[in-house]
PDB file of N, H, CA, C and O in Angstrom:
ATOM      1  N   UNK A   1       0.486  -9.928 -16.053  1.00  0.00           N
ATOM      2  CA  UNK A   1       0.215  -9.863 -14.633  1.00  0.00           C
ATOM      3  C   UNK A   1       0.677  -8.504 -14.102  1.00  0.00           C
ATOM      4  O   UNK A   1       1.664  -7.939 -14.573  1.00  0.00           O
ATOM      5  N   UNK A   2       0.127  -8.124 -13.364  1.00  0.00           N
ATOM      6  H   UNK A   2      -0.675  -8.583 -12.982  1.00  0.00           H
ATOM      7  CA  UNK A   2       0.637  -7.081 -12.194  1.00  0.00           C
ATOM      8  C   UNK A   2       0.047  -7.274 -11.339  1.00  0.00           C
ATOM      9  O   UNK A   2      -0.781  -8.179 -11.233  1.00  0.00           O
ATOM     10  N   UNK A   3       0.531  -5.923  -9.977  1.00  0.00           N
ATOM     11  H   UNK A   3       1.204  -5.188 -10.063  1.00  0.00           H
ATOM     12  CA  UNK A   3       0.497  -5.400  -8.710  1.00  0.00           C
ATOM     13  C   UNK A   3      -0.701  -5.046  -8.502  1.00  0.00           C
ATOM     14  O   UNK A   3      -1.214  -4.300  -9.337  1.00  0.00           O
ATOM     15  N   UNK A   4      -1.341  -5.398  -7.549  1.00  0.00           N
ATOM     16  H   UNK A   4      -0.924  -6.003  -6.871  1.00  0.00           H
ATOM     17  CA  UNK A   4      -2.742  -4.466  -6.826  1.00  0.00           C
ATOM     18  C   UNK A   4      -2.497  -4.471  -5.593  1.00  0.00           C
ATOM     19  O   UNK A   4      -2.251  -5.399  -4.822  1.00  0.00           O
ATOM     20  N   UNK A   5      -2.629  -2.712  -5.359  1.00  0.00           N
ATOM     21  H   UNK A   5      -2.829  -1.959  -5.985  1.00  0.00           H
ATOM     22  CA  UNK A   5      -2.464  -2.545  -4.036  1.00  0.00           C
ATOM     23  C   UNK A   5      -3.948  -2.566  -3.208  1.00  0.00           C
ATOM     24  O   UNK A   5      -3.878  -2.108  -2.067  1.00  0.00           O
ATOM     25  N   UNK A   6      -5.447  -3.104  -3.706  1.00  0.00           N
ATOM     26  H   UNK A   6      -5.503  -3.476  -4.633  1.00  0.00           H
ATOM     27  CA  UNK A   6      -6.266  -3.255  -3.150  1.00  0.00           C
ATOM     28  C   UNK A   6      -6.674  -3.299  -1.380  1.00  0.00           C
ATOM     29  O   UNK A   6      -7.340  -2.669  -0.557  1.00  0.00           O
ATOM     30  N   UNK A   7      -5.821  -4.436  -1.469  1.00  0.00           N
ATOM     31  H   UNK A   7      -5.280  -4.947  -2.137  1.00  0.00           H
ATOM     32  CA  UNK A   7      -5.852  -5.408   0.286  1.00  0.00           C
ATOM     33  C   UNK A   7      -5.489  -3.664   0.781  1.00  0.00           C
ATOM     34  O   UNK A   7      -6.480  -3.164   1.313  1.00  0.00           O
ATOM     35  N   UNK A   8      -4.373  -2.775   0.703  1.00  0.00           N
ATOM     36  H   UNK A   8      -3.568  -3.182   0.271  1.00  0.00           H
ATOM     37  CA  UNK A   8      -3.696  -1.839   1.418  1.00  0.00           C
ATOM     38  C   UNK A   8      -4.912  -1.377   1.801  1.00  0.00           C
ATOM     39  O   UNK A   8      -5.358  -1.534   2.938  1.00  0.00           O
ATOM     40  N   UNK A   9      -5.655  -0.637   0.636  1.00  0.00           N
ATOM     41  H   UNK A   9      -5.292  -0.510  -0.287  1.00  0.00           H
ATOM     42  CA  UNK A   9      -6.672   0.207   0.516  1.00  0.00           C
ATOM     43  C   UNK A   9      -7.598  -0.531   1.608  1.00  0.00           C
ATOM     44  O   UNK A   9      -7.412  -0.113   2.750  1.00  0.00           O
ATOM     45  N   UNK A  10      -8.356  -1.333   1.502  1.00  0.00           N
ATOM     46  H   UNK A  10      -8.507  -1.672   0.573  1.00  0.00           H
ATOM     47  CA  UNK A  10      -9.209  -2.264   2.566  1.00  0.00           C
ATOM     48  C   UNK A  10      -9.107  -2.424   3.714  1.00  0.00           C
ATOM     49  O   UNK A  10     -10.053  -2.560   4.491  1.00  0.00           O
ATOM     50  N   UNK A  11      -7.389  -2.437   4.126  1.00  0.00           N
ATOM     51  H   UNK A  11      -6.621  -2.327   3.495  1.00  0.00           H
ATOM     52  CA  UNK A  11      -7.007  -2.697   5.406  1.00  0.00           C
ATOM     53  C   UNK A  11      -6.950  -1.385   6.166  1.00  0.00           C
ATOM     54  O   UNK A  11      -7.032  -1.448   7.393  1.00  0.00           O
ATOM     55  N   UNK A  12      -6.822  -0.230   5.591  1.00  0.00           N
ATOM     56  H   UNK A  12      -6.756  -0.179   4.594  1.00  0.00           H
ATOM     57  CA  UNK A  12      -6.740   1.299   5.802  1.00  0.00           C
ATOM     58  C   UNK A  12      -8.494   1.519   6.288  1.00  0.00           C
ATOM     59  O   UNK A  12      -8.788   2.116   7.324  1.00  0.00           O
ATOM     60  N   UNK A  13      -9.423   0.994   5.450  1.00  0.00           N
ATOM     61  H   UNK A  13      -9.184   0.509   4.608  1.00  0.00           H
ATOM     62  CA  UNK A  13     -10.555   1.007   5.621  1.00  0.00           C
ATOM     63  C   UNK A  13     -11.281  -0.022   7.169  1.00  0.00           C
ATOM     64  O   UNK A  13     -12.169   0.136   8.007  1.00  0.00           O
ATOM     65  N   UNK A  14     -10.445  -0.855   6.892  1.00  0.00           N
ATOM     66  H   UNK A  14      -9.724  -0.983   6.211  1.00  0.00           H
ATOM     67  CA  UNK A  14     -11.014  -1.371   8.444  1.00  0.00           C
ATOM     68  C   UNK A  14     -10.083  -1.336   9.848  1.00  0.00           C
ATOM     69  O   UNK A  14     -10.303  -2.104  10.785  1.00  0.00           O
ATOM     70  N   UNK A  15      -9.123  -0.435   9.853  1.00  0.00           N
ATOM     71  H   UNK A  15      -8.944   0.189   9.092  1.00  0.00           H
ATOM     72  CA  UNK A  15      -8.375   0.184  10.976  1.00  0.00           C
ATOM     73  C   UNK A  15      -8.847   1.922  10.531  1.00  0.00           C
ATOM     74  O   UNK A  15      -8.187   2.909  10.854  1.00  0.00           O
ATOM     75  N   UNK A  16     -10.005   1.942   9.811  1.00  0.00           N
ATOM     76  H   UNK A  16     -10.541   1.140   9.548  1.00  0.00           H
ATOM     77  CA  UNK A  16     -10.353   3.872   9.860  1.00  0.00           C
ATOM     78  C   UNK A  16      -8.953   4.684   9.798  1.00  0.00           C
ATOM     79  O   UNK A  16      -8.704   5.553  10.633  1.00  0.00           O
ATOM     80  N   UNK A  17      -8.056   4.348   8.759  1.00  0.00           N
ATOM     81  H   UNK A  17      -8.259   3.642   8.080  1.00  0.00           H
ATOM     82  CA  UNK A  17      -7.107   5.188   8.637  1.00  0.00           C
ATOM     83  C   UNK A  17      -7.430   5.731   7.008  1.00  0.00           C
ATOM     84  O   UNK A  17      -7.734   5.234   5.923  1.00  0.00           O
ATOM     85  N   UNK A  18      -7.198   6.859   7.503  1.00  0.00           N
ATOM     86  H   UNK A  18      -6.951   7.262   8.385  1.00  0.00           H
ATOM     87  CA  UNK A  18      -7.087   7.777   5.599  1.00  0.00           C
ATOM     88  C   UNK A  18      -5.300   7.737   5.394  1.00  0.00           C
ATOM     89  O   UNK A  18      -4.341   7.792   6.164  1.00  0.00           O
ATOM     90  N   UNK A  19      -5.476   7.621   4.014  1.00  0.00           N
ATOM     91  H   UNK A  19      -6.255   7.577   3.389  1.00  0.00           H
ATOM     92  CA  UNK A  19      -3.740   7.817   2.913  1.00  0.00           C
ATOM     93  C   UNK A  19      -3.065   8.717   4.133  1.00  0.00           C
ATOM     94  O   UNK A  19      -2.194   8.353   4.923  1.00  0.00           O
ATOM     95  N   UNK A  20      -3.584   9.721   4.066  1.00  0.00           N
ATOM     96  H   UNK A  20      -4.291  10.017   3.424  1.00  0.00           H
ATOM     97  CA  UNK A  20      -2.570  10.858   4.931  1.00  0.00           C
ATOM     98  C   UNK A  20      -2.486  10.282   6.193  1.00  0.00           C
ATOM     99  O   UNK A  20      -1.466  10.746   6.702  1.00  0.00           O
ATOM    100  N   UNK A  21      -2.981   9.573   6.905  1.00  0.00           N
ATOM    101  H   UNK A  21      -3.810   9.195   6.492  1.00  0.00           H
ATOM    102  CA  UNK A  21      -2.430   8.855   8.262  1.00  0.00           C
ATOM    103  C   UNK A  21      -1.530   8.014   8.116  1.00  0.00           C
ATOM    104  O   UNK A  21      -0.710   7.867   9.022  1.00  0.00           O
ATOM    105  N   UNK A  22      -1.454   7.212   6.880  1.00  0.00           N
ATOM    106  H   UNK A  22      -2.121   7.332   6.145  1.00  0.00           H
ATOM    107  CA  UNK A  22      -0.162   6.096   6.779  1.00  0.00           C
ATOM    108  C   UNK A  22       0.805   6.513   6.201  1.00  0.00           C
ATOM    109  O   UNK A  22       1.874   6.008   6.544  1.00  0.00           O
ATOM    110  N   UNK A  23       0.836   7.609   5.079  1.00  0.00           N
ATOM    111  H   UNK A  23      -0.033   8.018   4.801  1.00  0.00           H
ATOM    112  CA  UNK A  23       1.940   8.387   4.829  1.00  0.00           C
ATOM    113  C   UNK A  23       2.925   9.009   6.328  1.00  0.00           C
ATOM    114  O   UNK A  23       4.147   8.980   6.467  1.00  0.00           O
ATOM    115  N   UNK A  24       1.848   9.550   7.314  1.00  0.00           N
ATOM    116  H   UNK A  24       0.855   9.573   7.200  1.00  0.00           H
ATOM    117  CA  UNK A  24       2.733   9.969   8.294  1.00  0.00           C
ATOM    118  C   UNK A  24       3.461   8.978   9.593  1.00  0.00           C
ATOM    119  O   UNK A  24       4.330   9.115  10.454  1.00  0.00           O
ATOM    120  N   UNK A  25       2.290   7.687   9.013  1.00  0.00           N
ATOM    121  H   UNK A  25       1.583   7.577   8.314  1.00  0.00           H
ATOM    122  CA  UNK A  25       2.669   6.884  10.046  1.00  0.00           C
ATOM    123  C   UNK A  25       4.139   5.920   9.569  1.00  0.00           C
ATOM    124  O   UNK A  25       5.119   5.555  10.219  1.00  0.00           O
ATOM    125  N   UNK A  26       3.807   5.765   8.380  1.00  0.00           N
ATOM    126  H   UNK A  26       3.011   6.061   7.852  1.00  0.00           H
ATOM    127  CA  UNK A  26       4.617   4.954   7.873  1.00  0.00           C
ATOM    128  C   UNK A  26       6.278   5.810   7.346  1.00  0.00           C
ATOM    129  O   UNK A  26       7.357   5.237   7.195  1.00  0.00           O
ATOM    130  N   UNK A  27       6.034   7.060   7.190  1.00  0.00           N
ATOM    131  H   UNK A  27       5.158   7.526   7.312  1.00  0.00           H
ATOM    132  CA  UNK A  27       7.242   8.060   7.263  1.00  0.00           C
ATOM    133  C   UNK A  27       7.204   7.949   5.871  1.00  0.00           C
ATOM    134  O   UNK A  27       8.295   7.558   5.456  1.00  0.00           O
ATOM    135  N   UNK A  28       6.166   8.184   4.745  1.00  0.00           N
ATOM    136  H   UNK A  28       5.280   8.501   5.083  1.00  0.00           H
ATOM    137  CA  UNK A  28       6.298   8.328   2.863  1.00  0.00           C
ATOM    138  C   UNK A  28       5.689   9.355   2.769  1.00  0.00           C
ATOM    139  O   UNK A  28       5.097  10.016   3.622  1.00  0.00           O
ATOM    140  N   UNK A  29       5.906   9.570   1.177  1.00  0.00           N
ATOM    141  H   UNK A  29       6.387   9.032   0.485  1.00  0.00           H
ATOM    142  CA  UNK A  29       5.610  10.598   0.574  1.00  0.00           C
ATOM    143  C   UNK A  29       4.113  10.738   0.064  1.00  0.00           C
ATOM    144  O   UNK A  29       3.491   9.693  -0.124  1.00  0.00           O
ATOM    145  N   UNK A  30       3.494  11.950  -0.172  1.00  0.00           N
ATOM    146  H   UNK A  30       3.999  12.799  -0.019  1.00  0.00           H
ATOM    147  CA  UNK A  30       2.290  11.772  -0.847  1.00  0.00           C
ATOM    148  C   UNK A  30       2.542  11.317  -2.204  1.00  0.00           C
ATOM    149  O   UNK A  30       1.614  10.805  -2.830  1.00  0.00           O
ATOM    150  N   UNK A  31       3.696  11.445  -2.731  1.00  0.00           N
ATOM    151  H   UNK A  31       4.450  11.861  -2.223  1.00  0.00           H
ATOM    152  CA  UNK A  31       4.098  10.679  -3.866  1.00  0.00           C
ATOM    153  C   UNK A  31       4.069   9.425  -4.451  1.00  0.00           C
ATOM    154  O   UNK A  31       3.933   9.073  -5.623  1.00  0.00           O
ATOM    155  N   UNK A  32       4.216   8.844  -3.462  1.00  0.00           N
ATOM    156  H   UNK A  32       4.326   9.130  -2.510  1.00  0.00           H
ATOM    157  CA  UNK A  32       4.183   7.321  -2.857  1.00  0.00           C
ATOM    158  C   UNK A  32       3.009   6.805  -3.031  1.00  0.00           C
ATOM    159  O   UNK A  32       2.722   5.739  -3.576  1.00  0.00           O
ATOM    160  N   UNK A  33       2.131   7.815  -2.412  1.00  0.00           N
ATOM    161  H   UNK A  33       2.364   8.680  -1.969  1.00  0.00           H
ATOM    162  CA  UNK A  33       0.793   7.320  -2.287  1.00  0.00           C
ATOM    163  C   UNK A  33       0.246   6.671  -2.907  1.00  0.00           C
ATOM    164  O   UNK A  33      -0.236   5.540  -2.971  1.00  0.00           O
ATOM    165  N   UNK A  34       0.500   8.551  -3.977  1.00  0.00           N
ATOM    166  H   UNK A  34       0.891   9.470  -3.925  1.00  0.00           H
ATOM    167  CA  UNK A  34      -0.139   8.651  -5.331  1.00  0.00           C
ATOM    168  C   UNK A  34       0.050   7.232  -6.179  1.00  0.00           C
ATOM    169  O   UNK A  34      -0.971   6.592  -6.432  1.00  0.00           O
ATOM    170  N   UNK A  35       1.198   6.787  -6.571  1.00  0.00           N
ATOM    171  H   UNK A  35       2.027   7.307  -6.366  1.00  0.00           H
ATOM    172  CA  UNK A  35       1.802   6.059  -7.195  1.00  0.00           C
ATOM    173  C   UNK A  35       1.402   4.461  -6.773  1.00  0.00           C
ATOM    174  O   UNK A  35       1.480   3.553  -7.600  1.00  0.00           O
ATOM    175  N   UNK A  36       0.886   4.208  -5.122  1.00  0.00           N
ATOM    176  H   UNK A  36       0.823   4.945  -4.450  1.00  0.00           H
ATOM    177  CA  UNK A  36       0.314   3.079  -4.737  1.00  0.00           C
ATOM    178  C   UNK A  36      -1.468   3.249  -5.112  1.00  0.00           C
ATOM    179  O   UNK A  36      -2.235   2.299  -5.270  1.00  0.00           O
ATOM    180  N   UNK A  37      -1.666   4.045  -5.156  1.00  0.00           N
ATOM    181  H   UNK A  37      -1.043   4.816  -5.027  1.00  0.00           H
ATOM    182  CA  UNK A  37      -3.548   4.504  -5.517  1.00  0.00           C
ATOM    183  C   UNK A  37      -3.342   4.441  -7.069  1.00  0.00           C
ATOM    184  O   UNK A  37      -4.369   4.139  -7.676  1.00  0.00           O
ATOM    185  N   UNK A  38      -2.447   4.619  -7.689  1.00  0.00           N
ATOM    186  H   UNK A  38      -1.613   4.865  -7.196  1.00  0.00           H
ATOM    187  CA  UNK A  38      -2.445   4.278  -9.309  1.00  0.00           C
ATOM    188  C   UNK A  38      -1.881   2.738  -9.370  1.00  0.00           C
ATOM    189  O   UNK A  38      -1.600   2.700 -10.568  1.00  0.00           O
ATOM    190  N   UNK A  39      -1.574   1.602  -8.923  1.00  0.00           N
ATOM    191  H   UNK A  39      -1.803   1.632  -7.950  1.00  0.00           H
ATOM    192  CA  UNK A  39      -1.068   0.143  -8.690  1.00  0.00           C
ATOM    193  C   UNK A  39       0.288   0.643  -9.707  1.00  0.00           C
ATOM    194  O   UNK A  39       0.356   0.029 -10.771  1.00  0.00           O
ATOM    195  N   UNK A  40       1.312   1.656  -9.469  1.00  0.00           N
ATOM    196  H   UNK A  40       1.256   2.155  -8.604  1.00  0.00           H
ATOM    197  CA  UNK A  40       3.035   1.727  -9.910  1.00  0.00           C
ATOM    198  C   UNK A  40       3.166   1.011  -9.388  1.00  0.00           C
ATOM    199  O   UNK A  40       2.447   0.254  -8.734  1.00  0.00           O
ATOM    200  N   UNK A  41       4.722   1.169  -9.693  1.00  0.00           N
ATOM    201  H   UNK A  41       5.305   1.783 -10.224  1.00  0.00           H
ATOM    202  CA  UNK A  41       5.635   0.004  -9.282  1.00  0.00           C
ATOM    203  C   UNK A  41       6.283   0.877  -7.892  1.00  0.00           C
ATOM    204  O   UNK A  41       6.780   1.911  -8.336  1.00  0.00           O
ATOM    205  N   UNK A  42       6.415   0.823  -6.651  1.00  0.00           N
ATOM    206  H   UNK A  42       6.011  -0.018  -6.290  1.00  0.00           H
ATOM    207  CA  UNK A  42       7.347   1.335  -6.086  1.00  0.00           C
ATOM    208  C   UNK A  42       8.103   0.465  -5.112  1.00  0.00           C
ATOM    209  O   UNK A  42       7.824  -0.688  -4.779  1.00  0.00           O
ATOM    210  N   UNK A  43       9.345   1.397  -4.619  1.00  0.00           N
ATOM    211  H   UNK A  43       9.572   2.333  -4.888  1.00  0.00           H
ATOM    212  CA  UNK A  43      10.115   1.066  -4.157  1.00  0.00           C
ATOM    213  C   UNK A  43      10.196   0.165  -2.875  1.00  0.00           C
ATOM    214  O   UNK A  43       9.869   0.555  -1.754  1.00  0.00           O
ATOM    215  N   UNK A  44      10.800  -1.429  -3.256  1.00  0.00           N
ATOM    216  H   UNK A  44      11.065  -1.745  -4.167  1.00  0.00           H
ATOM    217  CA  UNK A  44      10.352  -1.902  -1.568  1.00  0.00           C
ATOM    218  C   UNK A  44      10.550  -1.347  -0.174  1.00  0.00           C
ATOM    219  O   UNK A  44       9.948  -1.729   0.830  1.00  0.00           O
ATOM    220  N   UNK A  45      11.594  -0.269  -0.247  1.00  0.00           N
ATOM    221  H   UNK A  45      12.082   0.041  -1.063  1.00  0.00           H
ATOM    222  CA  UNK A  45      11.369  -0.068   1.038  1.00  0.00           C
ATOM    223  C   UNK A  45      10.503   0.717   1.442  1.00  0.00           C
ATOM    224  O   UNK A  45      10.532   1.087   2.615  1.00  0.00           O
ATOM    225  N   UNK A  46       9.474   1.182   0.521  1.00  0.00           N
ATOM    226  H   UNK A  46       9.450   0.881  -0.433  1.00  0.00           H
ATOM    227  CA  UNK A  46       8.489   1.903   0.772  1.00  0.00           C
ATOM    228  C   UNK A  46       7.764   0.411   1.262  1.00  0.00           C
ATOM    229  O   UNK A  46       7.507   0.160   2.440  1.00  0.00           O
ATOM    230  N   UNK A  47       7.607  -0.126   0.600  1.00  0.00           N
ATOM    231  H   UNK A  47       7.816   0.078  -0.357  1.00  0.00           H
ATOM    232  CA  UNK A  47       6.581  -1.151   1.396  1.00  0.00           C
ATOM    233  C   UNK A  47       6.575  -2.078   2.599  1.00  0.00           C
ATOM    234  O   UNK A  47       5.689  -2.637   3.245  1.00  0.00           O
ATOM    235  N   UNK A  48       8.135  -2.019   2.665  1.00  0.00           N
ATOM    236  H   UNK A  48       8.855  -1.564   2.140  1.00  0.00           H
ATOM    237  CA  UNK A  48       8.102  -2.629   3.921  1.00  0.00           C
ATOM    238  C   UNK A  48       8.004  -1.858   5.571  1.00  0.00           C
ATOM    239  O   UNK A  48       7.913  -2.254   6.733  1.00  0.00           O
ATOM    240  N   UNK A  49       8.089  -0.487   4.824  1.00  0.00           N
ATOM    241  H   UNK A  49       8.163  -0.164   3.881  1.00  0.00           H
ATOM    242  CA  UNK A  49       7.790   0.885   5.524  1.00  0.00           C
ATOM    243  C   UNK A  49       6.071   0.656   6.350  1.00  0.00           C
ATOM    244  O   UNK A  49       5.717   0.692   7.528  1.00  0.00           O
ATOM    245  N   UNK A  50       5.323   0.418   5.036  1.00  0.00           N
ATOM    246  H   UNK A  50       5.610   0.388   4.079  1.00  0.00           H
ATOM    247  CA  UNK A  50       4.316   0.008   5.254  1.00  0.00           C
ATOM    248  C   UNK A  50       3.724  -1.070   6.357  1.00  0.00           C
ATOM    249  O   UNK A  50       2.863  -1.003   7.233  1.00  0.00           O
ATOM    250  N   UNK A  51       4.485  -1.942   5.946  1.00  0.00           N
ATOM    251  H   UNK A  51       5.185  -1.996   5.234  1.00  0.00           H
ATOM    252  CA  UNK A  51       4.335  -3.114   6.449  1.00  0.00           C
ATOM    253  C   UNK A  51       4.964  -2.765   8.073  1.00  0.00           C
ATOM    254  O   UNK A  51       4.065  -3.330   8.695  1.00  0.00           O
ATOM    255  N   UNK A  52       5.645  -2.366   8.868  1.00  0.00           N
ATOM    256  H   UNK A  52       6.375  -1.907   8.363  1.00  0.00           H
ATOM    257  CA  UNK A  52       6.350  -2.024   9.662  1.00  0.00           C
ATOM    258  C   UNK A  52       4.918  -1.137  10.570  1.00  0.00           C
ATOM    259  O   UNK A  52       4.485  -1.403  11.691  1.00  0.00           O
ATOM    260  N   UNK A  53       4.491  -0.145   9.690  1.00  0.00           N
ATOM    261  H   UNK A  53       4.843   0.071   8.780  1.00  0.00           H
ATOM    262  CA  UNK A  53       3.649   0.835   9.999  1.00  0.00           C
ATOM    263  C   UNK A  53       2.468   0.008  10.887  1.00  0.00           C
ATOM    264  O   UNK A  53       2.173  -0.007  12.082  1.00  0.00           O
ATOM    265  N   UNK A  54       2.059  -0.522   9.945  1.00  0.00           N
ATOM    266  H   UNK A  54       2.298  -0.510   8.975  1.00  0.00           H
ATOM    267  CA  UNK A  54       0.784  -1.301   9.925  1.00  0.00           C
ATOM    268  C   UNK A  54       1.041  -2.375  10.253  1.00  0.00           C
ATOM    269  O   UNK A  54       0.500  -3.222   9.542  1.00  0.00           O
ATOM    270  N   UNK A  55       1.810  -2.857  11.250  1.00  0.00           N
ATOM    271  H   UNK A  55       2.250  -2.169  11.828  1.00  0.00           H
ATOM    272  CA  UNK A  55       2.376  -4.662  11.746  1.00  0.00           C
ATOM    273  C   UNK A  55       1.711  -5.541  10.603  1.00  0.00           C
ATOM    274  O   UNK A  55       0.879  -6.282  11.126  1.00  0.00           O
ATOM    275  N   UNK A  56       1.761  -5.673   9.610  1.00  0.00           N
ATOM    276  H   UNK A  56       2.437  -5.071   9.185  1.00  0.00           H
ATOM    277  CA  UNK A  56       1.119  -6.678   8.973  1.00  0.00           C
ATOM    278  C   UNK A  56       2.399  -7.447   7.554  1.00  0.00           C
ATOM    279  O   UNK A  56       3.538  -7.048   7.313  1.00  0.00           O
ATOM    280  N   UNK A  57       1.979  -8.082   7.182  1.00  0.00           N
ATOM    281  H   UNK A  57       1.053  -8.406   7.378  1.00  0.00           H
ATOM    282  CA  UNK A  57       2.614  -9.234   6.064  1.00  0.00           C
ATOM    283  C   UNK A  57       2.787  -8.313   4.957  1.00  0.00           C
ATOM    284  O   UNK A  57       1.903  -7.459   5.017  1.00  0.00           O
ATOM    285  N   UNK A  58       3.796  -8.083   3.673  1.00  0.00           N
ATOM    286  H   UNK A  58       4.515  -8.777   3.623  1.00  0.00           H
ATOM    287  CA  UNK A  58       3.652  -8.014   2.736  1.00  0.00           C
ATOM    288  C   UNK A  58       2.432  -8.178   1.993  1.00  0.00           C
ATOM    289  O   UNK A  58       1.978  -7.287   1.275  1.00  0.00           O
ATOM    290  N   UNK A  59       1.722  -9.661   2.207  1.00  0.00           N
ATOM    291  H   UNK A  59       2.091 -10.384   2.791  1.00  0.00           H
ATOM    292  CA  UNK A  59       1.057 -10.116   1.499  1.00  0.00           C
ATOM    293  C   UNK A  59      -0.499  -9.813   2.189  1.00  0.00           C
ATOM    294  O   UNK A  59      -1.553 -10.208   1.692  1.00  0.00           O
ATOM    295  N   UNK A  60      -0.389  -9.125   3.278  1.00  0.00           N
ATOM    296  H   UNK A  60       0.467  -8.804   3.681  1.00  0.00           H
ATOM    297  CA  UNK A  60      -1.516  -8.329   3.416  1.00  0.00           C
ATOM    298  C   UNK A  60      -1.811  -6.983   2.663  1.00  0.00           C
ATOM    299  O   UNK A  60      -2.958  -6.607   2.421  1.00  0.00           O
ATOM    300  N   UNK A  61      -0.418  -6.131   2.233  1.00  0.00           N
ATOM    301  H   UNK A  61       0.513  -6.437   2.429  1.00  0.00           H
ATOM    302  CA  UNK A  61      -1.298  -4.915   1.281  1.00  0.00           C
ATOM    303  C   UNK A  61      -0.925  -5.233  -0.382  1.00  0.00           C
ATOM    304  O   UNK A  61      -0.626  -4.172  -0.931  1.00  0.00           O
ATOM    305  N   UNK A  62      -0.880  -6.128  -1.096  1.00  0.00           N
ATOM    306  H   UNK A  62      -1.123  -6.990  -0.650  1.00  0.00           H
ATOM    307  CA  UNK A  62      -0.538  -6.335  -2.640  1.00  0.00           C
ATOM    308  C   UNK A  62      -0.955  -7.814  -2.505  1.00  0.00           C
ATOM    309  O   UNK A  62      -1.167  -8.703  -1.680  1.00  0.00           O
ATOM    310  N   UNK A  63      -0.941  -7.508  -3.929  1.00  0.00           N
ATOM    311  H   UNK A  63      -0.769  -6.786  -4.599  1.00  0.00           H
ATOM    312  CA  UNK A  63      -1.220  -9.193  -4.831  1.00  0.00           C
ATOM    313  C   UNK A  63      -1.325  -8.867  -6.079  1.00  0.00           C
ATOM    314  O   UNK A  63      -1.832  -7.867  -6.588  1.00  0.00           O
ATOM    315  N   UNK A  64      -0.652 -10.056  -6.697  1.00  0.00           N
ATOM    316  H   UNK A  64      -0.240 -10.868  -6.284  1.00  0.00           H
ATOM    317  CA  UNK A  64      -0.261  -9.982  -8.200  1.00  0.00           C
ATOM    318  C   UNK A  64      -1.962 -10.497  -8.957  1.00  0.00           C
ATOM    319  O   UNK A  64      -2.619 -11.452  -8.543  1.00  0.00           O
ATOM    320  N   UNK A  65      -2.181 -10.008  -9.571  1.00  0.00           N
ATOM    321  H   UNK A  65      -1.647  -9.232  -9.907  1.00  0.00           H
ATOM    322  CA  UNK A  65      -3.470 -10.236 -10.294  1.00  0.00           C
ATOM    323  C   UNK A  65      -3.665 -10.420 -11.994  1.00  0.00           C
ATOM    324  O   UNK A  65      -2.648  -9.997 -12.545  1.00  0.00           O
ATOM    325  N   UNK A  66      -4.319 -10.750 -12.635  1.00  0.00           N
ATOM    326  H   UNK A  66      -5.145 -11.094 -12.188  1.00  0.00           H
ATOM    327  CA  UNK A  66      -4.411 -10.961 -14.537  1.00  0.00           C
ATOM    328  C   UNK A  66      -4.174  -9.558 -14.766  1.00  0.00           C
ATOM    329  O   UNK A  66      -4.621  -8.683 -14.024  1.00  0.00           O
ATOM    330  N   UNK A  67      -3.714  -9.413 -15.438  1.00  0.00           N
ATOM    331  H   UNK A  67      -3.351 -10.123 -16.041  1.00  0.00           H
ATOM    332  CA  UNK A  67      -4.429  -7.739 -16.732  1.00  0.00           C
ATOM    333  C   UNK A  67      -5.807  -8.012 -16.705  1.00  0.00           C
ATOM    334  O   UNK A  67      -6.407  -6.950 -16.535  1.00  0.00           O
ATOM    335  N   UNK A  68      -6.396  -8.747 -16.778  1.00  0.00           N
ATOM    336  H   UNK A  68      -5.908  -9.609 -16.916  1.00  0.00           H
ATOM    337  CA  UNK A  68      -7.977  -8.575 -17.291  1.00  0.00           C
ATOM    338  C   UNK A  68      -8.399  -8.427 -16.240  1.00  0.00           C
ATOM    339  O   UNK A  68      -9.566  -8.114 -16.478  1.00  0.00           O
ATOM    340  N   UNK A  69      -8.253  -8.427 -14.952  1.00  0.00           N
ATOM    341  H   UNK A  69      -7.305  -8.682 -14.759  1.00  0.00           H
ATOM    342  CA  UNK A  69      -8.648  -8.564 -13.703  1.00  0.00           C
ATOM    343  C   UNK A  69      -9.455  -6.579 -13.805  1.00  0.00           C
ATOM    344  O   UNK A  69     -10.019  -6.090 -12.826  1.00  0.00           O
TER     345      UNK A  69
END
């Protein structure tokens, strides 16, 4: 099993925000980004950064999915 940061990506897409708007909104790194656009592992308080940013649930930008997925 792992992480997909999909939902993030989607939800960025239907509030018309690009990576570089939630990096600045959310106060992260393009590092971060990078590392959420590749499904890494990062740091929760990056995500709850997120989550803060974007008023929304955890479980609105991730979900655990198969390997085969």
């Amino acid at each position: 099993m792992k992480i997909s940061y999909k939902k993030l990506w989607k939800l960025l897409i239907d509030r018309e925000m690009m990576k570089k708007d939630l990096a600045e909104s959310a106060h992260i790194s393009a590092a971060s980004i990078a590392k959420l656009g590749r499904n890494e592992n990062v740091n929760t308080d990056i995500l709850l950064k997120i989550c803060q940013a974007l008023k929304c649930d955890i479980s609105d930008i991730m979900e655990i999915v198969n390997d085969t997925e």
